[in-house]
N, CA, C and O atoms as a DFTB+ gen file, in Angstrom:
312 C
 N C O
     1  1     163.250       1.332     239.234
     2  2     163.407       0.795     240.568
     3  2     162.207       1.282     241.393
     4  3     162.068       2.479     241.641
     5  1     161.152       0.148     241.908
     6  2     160.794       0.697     242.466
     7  2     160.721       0.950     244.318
     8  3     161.213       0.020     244.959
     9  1     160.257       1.903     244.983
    10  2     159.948       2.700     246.477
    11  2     160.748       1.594     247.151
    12  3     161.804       1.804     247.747
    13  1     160.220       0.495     247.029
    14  2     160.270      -0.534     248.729
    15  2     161.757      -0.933     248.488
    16  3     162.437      -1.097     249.500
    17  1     162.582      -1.180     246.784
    18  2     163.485      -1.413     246.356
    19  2     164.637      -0.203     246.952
    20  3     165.636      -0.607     247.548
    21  1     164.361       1.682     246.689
    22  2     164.951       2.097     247.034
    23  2     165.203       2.113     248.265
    24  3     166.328       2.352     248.703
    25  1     164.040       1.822     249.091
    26  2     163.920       2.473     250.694
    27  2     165.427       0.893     251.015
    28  3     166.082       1.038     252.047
    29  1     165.678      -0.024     250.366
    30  2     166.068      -1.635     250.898
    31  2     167.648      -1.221     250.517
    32  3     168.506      -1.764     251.213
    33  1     168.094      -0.316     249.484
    34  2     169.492      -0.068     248.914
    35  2     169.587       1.019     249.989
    36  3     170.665       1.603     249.873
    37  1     168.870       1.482     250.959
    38  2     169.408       2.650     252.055
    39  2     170.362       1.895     252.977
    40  3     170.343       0.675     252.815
    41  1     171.000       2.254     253.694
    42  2     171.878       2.059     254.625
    43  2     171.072       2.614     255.833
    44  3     171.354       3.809     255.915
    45  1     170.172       2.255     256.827
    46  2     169.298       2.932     257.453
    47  2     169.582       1.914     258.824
    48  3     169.992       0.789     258.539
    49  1     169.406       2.207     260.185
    50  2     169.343       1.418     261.183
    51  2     168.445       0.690     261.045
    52  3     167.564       1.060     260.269
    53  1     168.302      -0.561     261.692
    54  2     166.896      -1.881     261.520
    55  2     165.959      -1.483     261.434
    56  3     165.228      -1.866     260.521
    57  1     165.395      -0.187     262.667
    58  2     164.006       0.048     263.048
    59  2     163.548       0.914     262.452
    60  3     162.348       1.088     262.240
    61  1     164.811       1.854     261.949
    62  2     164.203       2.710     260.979
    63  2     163.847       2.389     259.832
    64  3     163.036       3.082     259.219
    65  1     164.421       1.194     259.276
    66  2     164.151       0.299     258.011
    67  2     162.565       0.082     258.065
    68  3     161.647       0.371     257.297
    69  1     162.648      -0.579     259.358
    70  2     161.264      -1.687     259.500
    71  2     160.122      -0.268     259.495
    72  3     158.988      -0.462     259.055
    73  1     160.423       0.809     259.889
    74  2     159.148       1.515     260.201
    75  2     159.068       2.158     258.931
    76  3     158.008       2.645     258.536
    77  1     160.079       2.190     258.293
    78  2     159.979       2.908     256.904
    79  2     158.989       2.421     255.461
    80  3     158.282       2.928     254.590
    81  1     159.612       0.812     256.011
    82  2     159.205      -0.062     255.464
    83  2     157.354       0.157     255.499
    84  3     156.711       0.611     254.552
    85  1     156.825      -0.246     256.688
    86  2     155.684       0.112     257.037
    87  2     155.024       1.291     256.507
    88  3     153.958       1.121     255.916
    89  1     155.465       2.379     256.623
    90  2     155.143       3.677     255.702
    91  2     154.535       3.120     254.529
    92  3     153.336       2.887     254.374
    93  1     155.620       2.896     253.587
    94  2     155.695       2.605     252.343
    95  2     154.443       1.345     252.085
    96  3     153.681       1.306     251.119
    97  1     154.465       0.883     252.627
    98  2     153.498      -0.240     252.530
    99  2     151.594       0.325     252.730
   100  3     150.606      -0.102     252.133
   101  1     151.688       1.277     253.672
   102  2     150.575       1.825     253.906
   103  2     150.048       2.731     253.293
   104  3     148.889       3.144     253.248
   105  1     151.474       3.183     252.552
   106  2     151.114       4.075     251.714
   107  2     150.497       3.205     250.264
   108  3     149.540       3.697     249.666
   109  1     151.015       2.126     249.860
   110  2     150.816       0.818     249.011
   111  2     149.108       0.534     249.026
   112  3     148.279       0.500     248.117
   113  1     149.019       0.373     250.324
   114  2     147.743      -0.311     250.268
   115  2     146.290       0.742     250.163
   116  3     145.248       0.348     249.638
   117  1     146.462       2.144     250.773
   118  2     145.585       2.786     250.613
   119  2     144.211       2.650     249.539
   120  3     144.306       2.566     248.314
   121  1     142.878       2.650     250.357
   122  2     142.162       2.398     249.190
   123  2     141.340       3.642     248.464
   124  3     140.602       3.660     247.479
   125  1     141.757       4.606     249.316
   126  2     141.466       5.889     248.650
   127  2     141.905       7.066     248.460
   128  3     142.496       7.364     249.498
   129  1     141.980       8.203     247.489
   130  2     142.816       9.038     248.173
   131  2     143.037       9.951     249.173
   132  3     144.133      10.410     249.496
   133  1     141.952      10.206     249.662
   134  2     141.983      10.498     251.501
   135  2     142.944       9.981     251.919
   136  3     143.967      10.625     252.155
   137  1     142.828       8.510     252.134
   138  2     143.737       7.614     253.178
   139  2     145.160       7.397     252.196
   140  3     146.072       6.727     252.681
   141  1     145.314       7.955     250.873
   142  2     147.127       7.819     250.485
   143  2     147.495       8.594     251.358
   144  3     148.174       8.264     252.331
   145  1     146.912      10.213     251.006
   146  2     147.227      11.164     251.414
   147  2     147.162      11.281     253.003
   148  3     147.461      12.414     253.380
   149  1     146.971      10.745     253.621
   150  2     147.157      10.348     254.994
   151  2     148.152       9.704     255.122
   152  3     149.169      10.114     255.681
   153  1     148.009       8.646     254.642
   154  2     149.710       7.990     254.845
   155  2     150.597       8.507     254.425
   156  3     151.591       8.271     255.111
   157  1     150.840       9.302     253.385
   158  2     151.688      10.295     252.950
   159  2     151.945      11.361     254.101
   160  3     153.098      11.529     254.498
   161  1     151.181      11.885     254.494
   162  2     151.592      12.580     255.580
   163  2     151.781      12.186     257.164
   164  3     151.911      13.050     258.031
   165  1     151.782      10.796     257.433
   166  2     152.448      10.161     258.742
   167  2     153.851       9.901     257.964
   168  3     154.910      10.361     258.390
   169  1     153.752       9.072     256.710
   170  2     155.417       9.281     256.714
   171  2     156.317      10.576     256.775
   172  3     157.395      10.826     257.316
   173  1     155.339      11.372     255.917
   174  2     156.715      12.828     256.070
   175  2     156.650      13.000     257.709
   176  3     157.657      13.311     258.345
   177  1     155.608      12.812     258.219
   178  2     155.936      12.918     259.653
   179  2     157.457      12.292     260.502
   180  3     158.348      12.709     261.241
   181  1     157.053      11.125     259.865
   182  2     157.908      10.136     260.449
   183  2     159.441      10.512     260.139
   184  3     160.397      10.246     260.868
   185  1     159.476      11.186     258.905
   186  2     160.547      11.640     258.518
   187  2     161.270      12.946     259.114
   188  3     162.465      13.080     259.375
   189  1     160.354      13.758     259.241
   190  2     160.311      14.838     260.338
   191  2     161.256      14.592     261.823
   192  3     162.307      15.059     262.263
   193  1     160.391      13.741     262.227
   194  2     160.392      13.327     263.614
   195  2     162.200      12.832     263.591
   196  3     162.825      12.980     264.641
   197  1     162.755      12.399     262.648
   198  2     164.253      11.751     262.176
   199  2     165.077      13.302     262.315
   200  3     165.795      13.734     263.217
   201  1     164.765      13.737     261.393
   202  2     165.088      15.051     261.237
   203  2     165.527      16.030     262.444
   204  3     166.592      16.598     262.687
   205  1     164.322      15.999     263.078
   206  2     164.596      16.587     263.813
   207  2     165.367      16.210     265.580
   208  3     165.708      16.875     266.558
   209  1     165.347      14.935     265.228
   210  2     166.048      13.988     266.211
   211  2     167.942      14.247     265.610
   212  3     168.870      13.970     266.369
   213  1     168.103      14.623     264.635
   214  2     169.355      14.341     263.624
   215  2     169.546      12.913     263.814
   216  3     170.690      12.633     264.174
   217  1     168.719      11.886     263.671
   218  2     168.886      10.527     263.487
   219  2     169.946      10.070     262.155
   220  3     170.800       9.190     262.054
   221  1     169.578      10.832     261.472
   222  2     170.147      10.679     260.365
   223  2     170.836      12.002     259.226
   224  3     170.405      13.152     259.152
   225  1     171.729      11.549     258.613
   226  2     172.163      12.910     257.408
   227  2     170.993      13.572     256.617
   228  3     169.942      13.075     256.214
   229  1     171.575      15.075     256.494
   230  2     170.585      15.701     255.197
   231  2     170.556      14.613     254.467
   232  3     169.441      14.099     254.376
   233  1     171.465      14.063     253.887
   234  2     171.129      13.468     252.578
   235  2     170.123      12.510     252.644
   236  3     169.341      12.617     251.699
   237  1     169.772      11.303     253.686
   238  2     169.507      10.563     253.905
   239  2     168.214      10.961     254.260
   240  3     167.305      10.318     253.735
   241  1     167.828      12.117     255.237
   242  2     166.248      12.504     255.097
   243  2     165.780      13.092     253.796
   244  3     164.566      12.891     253.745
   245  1     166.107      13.602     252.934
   246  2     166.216      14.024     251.924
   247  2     165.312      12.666     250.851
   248  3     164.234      12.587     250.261
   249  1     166.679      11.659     251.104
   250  2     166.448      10.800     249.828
   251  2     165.132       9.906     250.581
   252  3     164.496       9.161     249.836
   253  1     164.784       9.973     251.855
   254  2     163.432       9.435     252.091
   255  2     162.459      10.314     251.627
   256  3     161.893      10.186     250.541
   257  1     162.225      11.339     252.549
   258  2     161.278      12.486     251.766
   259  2     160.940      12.527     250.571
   260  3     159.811      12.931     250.293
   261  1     161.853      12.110     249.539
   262  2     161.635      11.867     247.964
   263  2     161.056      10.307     247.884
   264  3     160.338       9.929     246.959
   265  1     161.407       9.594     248.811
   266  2     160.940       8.316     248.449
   267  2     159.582       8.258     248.607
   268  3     158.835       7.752     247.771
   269  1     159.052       8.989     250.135
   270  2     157.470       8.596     250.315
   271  2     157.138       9.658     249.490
   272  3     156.353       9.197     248.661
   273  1     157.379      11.211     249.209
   274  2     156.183      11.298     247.831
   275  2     156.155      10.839     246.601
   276  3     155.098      11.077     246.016
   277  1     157.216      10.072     245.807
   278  2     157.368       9.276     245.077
   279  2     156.124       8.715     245.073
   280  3     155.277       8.966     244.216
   281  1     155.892       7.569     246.480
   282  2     155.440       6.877     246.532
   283  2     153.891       7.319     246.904
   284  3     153.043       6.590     246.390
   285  1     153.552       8.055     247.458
   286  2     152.347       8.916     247.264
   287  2     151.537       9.107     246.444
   288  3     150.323       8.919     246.520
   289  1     152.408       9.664     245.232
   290  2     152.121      10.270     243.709
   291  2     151.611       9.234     243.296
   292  3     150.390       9.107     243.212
   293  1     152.968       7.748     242.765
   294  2     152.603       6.931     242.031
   295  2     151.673       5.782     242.156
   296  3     151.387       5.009     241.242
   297  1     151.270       5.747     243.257
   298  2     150.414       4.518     244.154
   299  2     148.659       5.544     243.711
   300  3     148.233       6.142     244.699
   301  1     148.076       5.658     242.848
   302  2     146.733       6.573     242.671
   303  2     145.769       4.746     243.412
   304  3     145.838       3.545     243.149
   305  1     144.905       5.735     244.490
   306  2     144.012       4.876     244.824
   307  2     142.704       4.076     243.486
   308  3     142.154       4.401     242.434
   309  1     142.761       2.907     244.435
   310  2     142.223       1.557     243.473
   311  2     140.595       1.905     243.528
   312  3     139.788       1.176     242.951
């Protein structure tokens, strides 16, 4: 299964979907690894920023946090 698949089986509010979504995508397109690793770290941001809002459950920041370095790791710039 892959990232954009798990982030879509979350149960997440719209906007957090849509911005998550975005993450993941930027993290997708990166053309180097400077700029993964940049996007990798606005999403954990972004995830942060949830966190610390309690927007959402441990579990649920959790299973993002695993999603964008997932998606970090496996996305090696083109």
């Amino acid at each position: 299964m892959n990232d954009t698949h798990k982030l879509a089986q979350m149960d997440l509010p719209p906007l957090i979907q849509s911005r998550a979504t975005s993450h993941l995508e930027r993290i997708a397109r990166a053309a180097d690894d400077p700029s993964r690793m940049l996007a990798g770290e606005r999403a954990a941001g972004f995830v942060e920023g949830l966190e610390a809002a309690r927007a959402l459950t441990p579990a649920t920041i959790e299973a993002l946090f695993l999603i964008f370095d997932d998606a970090s790791d496996s996305h090696p710039a083109r």
